[in-house]
Rosetta silent file (secondary structure, phi, psi, omega in degrees, C-alpha in Angstrom):
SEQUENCE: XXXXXXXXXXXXXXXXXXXXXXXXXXXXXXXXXXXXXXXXXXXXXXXXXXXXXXXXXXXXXXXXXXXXXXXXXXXXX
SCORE:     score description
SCORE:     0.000 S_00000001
   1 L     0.000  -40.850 -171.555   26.936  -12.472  -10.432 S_00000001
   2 H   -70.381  -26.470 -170.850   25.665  -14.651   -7.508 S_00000001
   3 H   -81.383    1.355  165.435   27.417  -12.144   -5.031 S_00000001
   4 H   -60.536  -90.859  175.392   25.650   -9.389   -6.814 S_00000001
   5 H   -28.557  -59.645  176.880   22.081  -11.368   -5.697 S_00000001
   6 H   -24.382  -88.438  145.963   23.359  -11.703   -2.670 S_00000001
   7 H    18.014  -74.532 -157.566   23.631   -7.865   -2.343 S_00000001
   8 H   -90.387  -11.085  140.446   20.927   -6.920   -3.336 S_00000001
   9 H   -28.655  -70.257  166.842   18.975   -9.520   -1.682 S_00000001
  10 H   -38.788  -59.764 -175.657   20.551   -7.926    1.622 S_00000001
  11 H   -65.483  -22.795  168.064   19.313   -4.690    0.709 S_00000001
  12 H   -98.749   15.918  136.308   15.926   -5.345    0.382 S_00000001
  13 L   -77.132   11.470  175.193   15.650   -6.871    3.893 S_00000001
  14 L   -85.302  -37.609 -173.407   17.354   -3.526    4.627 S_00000001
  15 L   -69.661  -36.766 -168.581   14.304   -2.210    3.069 S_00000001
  16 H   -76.687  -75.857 -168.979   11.646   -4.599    4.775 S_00000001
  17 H   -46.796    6.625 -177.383   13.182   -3.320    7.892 S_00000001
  18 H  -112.124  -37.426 -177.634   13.014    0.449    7.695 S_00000001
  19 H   -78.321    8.914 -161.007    9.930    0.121    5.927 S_00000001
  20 H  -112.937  -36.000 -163.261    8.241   -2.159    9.352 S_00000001
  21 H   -79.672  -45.017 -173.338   10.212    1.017   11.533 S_00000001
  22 H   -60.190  -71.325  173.800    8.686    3.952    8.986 S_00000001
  23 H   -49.300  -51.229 -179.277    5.680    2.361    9.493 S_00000001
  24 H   -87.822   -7.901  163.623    4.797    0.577   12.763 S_00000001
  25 H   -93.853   11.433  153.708    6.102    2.821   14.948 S_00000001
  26 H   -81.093  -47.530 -162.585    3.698    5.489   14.395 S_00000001
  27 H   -76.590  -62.972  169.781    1.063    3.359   13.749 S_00000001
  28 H    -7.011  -82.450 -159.282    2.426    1.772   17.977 S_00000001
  29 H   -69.624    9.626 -176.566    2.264    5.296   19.404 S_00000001
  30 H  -117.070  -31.596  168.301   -1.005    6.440   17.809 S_00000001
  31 H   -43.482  -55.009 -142.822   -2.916    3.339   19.476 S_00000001
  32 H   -78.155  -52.080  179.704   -0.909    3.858   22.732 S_00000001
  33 H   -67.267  -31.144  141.602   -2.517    7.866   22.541 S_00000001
  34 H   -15.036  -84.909  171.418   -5.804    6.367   21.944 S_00000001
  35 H   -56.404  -26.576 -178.140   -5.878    4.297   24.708 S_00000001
  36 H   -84.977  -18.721  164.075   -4.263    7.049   27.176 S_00000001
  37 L   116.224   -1.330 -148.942   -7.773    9.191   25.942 S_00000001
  38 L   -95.959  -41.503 -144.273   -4.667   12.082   24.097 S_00000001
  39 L  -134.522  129.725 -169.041   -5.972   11.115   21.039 S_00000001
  40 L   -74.703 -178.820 -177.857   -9.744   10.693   19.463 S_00000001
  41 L   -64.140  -45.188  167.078  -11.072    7.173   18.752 S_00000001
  42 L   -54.483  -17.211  159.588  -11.153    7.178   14.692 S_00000001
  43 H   -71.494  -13.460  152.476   -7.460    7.449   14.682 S_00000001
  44 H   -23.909  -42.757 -169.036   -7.796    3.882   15.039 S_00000001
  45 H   -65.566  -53.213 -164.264   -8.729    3.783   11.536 S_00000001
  46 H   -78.793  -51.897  174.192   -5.613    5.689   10.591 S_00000001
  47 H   -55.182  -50.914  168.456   -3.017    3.661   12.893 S_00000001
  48 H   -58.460  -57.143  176.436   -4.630    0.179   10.798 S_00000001
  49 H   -45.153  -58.915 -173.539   -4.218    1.809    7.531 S_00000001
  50 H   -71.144   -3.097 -179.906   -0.577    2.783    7.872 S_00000001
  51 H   -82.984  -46.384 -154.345   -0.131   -0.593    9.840 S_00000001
  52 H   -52.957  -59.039 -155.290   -1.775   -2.738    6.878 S_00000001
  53 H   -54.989  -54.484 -170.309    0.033   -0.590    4.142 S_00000001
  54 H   -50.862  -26.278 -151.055    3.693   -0.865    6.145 S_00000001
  55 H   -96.373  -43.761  160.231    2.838   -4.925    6.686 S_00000001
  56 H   -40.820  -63.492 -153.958    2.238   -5.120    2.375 S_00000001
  57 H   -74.098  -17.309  160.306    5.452   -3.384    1.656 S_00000001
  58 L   -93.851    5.190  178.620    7.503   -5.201    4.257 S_00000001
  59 L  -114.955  -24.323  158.664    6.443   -8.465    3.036 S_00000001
  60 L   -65.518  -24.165  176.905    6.967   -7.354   -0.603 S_00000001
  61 H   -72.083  -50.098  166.103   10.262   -6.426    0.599 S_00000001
  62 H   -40.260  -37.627  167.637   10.911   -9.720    2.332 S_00000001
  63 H   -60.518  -48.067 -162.716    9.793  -11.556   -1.178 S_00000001
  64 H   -76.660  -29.868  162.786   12.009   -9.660   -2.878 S_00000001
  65 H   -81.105  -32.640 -173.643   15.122  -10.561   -0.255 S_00000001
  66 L   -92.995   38.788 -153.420   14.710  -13.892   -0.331 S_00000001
  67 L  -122.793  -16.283 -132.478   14.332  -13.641   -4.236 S_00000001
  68 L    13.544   65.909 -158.647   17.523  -11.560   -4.178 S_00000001
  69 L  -111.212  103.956  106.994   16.040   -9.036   -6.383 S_00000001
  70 L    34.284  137.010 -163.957   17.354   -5.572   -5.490 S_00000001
  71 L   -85.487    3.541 -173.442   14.547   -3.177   -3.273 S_00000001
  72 L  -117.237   -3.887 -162.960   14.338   -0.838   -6.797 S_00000001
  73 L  -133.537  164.210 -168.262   14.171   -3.262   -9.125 S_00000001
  74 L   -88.987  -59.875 -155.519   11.042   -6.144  -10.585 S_00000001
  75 L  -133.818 -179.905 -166.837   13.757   -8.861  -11.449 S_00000001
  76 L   -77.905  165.568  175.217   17.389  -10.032  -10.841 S_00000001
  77 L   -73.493    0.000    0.000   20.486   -8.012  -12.704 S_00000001
């Protein structure tokens, strides 16, 4: 059972991290076209939203690994 936790612990820091990659690297590269002038200024707006939302959901993930609680699931198996 505990290696089970374990598990699925791992997987949702599997989770934090993909969900930090899905997220912040768009949200990176839409600043960085800002600032080079390729892109107008209110995508600011849009590069914060998708940063804030990715920075909830990797820190829910992050709860949830050291919790070992599975990235699909509320509570332990």
């Amino acid at each position: 059972m505990a290696f089970r936790n374990v598990l699925d612990g791992a997987a949702s820091f599997g989770a934090a991290l993909v969900t930090s990659a899905i997220c912040g690297v768009p949200a990176w590269f839409t600043v960085v076209a800002v600032r080079a002038g390729l892109a107008p200024t209110w995508a600011y707006g849009a590069a914060a939203a998708i940063g804030v939302v990715g920075l909830i959901l990797t820190v829910a993930f992050l709860r949830k690994g050291l919790a070992g609680v599975a990235p699909t699931r509320q509570r332990r198996r």
